[in-house]
N, CA and C atoms as a LAMMPS dump frame, in Angstrom:
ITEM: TIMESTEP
0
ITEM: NUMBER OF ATOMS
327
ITEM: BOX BOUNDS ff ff ff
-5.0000000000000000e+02 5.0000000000000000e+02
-5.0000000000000000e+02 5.0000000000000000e+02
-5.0000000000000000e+02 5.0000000000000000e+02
ITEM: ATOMS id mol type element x y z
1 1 1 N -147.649 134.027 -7.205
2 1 2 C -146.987 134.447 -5.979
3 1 3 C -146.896 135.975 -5.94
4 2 1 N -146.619 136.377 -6.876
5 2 2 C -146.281 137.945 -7.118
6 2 3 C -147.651 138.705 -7.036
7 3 1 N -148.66 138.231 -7.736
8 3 2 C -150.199 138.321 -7.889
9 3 3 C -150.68 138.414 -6.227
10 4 1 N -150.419 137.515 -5.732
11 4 2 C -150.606 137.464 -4.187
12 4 3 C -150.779 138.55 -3.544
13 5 1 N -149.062 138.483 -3.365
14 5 2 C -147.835 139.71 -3.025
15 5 3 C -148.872 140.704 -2.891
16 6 1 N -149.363 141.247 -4.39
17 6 2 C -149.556 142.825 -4.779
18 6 3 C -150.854 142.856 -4.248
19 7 1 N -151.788 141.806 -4.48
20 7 2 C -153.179 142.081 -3.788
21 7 3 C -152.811 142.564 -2.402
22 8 1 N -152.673 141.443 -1.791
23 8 2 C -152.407 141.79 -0.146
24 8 3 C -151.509 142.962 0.46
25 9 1 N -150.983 143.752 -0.679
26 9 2 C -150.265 145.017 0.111
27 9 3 C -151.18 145.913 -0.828
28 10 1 N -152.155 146.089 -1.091
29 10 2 C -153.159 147.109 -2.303
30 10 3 C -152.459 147.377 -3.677
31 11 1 N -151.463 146.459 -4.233
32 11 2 C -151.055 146.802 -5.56
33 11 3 C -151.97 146.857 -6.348
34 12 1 N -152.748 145.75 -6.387
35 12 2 C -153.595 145.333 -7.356
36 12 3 C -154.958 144.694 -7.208
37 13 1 N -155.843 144.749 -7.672
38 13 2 C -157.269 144.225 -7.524
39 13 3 C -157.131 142.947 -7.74
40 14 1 N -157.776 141.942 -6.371
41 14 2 C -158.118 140.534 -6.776
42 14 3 C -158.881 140.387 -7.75
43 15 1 N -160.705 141.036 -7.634
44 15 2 C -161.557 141.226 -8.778
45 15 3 C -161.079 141.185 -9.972
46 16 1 N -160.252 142.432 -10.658
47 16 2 C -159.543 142.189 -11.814
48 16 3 C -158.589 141.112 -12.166
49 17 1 N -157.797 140.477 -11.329
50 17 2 C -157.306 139.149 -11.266
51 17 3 C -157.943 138.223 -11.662
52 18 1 N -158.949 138.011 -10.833
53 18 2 C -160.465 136.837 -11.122
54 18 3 C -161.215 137.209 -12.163
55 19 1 N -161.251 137.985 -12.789
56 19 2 C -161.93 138.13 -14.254
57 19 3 C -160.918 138.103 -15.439
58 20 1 N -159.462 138.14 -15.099
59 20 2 C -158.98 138.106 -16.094
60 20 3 C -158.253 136.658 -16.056
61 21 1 N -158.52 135.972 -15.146
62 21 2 C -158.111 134.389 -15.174
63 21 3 C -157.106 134.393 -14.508
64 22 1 N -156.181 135.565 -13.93
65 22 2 C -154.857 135.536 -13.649
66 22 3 C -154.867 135.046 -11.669
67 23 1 N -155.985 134.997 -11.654
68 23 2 C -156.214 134.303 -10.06
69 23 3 C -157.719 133.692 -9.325
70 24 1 N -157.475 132.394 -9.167
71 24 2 C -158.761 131.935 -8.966
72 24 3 C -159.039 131.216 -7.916
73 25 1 N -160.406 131.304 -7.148
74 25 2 C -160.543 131.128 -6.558
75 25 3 C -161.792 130.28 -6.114
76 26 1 N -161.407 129.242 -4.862
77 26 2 C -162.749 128.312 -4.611
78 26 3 C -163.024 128.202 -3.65
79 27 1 N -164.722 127.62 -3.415
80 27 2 C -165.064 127.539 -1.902
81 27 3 C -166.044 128.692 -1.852
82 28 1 N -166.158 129.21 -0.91
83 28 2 C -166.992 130.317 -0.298
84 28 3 C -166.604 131.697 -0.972
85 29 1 N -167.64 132.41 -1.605
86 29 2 C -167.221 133.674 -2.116
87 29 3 C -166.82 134.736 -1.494
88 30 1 N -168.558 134.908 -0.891
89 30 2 C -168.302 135.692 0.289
90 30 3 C -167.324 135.768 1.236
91 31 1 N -166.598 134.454 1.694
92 31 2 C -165.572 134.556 2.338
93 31 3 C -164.461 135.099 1.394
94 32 1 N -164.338 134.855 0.278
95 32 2 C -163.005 135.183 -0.411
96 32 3 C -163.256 136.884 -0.522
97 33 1 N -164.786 137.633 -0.393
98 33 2 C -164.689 138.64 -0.256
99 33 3 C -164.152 139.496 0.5
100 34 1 N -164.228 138.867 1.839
101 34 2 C -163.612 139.223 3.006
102 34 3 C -162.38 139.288 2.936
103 35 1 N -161.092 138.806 2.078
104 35 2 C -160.244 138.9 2.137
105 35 3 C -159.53 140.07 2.094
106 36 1 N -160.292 141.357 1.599
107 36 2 C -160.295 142.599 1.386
108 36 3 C -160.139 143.223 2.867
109 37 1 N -161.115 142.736 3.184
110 37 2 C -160.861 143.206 4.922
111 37 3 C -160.43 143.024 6.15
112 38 1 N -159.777 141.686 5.758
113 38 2 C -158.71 140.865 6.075
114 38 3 C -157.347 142.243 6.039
115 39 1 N -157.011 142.201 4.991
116 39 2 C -156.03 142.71 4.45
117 39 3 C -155.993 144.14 5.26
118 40 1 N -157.336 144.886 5.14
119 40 2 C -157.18 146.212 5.673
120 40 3 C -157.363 146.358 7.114
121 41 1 N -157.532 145.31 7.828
122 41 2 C -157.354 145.031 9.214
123 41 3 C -156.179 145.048 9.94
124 42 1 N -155.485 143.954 9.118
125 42 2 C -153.743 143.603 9.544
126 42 3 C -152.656 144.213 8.894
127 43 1 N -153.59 145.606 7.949
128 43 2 C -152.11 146.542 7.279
129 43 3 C -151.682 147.261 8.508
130 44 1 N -152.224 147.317 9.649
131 44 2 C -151.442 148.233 10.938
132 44 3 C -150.394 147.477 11.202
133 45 1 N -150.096 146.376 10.964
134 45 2 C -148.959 145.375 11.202
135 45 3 C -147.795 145.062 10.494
136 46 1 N -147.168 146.369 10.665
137 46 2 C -146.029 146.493 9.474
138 46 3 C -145.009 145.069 9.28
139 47 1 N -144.553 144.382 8.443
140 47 2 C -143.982 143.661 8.026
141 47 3 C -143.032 143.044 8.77
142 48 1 N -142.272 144.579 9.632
143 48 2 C -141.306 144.013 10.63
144 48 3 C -141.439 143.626 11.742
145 49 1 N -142.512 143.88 11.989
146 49 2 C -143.288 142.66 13.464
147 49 3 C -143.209 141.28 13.216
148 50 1 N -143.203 141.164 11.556
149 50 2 C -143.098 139.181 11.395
150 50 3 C -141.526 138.966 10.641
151 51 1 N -140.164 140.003 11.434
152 51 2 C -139.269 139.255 10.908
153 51 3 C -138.416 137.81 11.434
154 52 1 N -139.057 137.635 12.84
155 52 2 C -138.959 136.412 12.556
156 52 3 C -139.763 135.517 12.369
157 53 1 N -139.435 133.924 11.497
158 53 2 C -140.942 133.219 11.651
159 53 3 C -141.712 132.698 12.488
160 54 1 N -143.13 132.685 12.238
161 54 2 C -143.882 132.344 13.199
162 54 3 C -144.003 131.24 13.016
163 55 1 N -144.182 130.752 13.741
164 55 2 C -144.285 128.862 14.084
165 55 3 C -145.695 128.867 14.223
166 56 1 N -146.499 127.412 13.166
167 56 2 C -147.874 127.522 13.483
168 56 3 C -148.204 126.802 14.853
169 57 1 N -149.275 126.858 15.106
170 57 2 C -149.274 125.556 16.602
171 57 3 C -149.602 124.202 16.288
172 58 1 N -149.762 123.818 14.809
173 58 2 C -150.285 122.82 14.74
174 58 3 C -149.084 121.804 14.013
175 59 1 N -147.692 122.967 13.145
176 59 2 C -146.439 122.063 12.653
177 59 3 C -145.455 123.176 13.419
178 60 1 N -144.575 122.635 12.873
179 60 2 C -143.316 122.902 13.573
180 60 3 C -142.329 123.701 12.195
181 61 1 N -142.926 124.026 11.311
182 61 2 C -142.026 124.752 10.112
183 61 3 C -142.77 126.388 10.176
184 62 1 N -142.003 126.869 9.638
185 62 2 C -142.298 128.584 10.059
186 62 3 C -143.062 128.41 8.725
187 63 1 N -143.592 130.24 8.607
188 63 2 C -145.015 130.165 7.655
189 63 3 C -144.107 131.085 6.566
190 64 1 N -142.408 130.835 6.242
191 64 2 C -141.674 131.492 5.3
192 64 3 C -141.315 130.236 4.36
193 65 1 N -141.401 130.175 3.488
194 65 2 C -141.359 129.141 2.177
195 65 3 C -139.911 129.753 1.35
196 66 1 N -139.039 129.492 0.849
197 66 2 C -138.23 129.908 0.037
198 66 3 C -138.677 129.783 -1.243
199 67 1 N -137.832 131.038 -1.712
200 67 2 C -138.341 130.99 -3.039
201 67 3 C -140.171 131.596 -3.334
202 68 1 N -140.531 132.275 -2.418
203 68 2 C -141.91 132.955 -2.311
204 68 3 C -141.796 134.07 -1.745
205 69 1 N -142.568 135.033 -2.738
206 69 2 C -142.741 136.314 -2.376
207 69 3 C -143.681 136.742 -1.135
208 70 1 N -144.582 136.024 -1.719
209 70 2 C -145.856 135.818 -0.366
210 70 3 C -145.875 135.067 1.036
211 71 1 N -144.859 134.425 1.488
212 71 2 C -144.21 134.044 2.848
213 71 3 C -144.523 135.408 3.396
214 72 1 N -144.246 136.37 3.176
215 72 2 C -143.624 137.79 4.288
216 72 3 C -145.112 137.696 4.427
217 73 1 N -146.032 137.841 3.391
218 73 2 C -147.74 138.555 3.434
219 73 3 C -148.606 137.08 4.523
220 74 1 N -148.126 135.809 4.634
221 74 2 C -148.668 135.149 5.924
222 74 3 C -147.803 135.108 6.531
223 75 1 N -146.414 135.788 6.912
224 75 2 C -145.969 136.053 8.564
225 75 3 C -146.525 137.26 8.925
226 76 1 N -146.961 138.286 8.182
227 76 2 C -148.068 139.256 8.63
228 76 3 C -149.455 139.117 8.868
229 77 1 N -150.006 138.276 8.705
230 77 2 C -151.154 137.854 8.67
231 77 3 C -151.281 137.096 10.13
232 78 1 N -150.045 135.977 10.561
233 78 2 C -149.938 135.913 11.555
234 78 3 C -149.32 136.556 12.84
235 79 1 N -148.514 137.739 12.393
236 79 2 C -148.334 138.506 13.604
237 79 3 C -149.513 139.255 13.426
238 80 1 N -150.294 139.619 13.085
239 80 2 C -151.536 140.912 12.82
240 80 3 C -152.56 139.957 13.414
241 81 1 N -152.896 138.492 13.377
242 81 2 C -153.826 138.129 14.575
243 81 3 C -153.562 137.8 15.429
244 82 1 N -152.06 137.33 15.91
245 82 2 C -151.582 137.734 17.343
246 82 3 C -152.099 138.926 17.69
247 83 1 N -151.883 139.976 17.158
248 83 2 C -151.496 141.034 18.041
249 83 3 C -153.008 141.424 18.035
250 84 1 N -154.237 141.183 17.291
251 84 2 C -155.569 141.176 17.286
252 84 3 C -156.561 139.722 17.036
253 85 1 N -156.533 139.402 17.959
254 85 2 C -157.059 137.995 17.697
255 85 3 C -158.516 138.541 17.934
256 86 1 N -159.458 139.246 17.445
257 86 2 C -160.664 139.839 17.227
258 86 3 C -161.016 139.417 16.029
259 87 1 N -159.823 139.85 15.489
260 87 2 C -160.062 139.93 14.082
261 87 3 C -160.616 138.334 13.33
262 88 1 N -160.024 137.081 13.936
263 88 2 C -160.522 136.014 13.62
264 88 3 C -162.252 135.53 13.917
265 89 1 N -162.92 136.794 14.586
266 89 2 C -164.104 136.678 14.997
267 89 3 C -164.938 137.368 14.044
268 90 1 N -164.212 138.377 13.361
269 90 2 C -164.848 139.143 12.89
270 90 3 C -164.902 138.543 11.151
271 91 1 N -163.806 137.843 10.622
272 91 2 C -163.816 136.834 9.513
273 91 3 C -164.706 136.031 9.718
274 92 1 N -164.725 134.775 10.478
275 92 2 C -165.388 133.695 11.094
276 92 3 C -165.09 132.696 10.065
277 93 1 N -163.91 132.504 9.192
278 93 2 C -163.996 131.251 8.205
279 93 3 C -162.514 131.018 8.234
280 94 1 N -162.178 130.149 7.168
281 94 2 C -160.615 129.729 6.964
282 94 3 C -160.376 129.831 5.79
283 95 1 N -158.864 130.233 5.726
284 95 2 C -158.869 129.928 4.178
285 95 3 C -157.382 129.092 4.061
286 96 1 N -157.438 128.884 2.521
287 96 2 C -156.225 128.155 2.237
288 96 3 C -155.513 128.921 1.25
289 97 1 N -154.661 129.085 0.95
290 97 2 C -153.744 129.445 -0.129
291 97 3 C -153.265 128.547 -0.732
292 98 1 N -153.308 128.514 -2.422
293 98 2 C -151.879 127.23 -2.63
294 98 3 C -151.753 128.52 -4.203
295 99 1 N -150.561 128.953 -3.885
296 99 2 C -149.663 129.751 -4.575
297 99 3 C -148.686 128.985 -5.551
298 100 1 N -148.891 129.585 -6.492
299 100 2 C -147.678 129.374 -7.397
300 100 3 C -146.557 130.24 -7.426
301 101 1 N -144.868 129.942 -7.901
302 101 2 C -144.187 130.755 -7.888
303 101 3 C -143.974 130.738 -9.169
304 102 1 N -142.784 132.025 -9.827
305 102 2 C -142.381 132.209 -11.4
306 102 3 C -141.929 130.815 -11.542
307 103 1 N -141.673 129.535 -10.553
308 103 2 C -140.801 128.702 -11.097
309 103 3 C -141.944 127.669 -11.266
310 104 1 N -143.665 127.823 -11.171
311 104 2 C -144.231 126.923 -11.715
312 104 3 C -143.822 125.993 -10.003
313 105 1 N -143.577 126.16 -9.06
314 105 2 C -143.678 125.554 -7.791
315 105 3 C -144.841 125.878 -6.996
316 106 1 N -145.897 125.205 -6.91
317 106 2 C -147.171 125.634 -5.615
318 106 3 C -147.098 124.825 -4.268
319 107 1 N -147.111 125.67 -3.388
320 107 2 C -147.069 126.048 -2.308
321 107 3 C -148.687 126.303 -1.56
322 108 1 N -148.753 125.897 -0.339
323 108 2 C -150.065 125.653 0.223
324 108 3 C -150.14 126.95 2.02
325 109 1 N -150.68 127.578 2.096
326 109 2 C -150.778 128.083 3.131
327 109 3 C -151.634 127.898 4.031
């Protein structure tokens, strides 16, 4: 969760994550490459544009999880393609998250 966190605000390198086992990833590479530019797309979307939650259209529970650091980093993700829905053209894939927290709890985004 914390690992997440730090990628998606530039703390830390996914790459170095994924080589050191500390984050892994499946499915499409190339797409998981993109996540980089993902990230540097929707950093114009400061944090406090998603303080409240966003409701997906498909459930009815906001995209804030308790007990997760990384809730705030997909209510930004979804106010940042509100406010640029280009940007889902310019990805062209999906992804999933399923996060762990320090408490050994995973969580699916």
């Amino acid at each position: 969760d914390k690992d997440c966190f730090d990628v998606m605000n530039g703390n830390k390198d996914a790459t170095d994550l994924f080589f050191s086992g500390e984050m892994k990833f499946k499915g499409d590479m190339g797409l998981a490459m993109k996540l980089g530019d993902l990230s540097e797309k929707l950093k114009e979307v400061k944090l406090e544009t998603a303080k409240k939650p966003v409701v997906s259209k498909t459930a009815s529970a906001s995209l804030s999880v308790a007990g997760f650091k990384s809730s705030k980093i997909f209510e930004q993700i979804a106010a940042g393609v509100k406010a640029n829905p280009d940007v889902k053209d310019e990805i062209n894939g999906v992804y999933e998250f399923k996060i762990t927290n320090e408490d050994e709890v995973t969580q699916s985004w």
